[in-house]
N, C-alpha and C positions, 0 to 999 in steps of 0.2 A: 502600472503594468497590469495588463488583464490574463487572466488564469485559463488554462484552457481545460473545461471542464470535460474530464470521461465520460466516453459513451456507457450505455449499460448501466442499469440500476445495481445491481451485484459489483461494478466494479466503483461506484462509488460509493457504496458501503463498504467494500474492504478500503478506498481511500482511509475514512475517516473513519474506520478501524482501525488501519495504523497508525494515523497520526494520534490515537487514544492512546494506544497502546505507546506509542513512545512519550507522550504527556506523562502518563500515570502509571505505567508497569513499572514494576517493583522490578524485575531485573534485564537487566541488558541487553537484549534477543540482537545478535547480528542482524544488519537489513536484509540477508538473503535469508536468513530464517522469518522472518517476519512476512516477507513476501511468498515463499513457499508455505507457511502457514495460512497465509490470507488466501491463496489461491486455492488451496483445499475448502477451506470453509467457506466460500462464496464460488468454488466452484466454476473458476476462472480458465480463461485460452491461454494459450502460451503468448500470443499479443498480447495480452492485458499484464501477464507477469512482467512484459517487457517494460509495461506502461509504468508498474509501480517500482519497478529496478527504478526509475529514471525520476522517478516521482519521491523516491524516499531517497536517493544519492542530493537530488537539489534542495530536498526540507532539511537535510542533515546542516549543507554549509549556510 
C-alpha cells in the first residue's frame, strides 16, 4: 500500500514530529493536543490540522 505523502515541507515535519513524539514522549498527549501543538510550531492551515487529525487517528489503529 503506498503512503500519500503531505504537501509542504512544515507539514511534514510536524508529520514526523508526531509520530516522535508518540514513539518516545514520556506522557500521553491526547491526538488533538498533539495536533494543535504541531500546528503552532510548524505553523500550520486549518487544512493541514485536518490532514494530521486523519493522519494520527490511522497511525493510532
Amino acid at each position: 500500500m503506498a503512503t500519500v505523502q503531505p504537501q509542504g515541507e512544515n507539514l511534514r515535519k510536524a508529520v514526523k514530529w508526531i509520530s516522535e513524539e508518540r514513539k518516545y514522549g514520556t506522557d500521553e498527549k491526547k491526538p488533538s493536543a498533539l495536533v494543535e501543538e504541531a500546528c503552532l510550531k510548524f505553523n500550520l492551515s486549518p487544512k493541514d490540522a485536518e490532514y494530521l487529525m486523519k493522519f494520527v487517528q490511522h497511525e493510532k489503529s
